[in-house]
N, C-alpha and C positions, 0 to 999 in steps of 0.2 A: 504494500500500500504506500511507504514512505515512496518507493521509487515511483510510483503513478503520480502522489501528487508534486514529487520534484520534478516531474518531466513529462507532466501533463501533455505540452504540444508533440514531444515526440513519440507520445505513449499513438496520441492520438491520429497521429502518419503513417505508424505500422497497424492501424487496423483499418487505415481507408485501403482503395483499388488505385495503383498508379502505375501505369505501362512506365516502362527504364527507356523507353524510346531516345528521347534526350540524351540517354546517358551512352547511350550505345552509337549512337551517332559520334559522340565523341572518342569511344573509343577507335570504329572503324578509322575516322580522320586519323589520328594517332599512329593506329598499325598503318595506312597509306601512308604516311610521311615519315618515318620511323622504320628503318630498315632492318635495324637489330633491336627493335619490337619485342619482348619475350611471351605476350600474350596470346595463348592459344585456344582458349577456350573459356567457357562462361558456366555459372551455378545461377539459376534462379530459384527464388524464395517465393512459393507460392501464397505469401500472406491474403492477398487477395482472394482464393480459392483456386485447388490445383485444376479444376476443368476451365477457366479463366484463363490461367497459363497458358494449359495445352492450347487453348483455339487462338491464343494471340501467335503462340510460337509457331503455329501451325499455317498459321497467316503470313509469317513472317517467311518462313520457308516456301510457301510455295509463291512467295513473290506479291502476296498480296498486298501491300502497303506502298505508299507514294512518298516523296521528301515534300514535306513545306515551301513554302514560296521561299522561306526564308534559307529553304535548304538544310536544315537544322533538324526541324518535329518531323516522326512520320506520322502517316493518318494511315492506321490499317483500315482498308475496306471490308 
């Protein structure tokens, strides 16, 4: 309990739904420019629900998602 109410706001981020989108966008930039890169692979955390995961990841893989205008966000379809 002490830790919920110390860390209220981030108690309250791991129990929303938030695709890493953003986040992965930064990493691919990263391995593209970065030649001795040591990143190979990825862990995701299903906090959101693991059938959630699956359909994003699954979206992900079979190409369904588009870059942002800004180039940055994806939008899976």
């Amino acid at each position: 309990m002490q830790f919920v109410t110390k860390h209220a706001g981030n108690a309250v981020k791991l129990m929303s739904t938030a695709a890493p989108d953003e986040l992965l966008v930064g990493i691919a930039k990263y391995q593209a420019l970065d030649e001795e890169c040591l990143i190979a692979g990825m862990h995701l955390y299903p906090f959101g629900g693991v059938q959630k995961t699956v359909n994003w990841a699954n979206q992900v893989v079979l190409g369904s998602f588009s870059l942002g205008v800004d180039g940055q966000s994806f939008a899976v379809e």
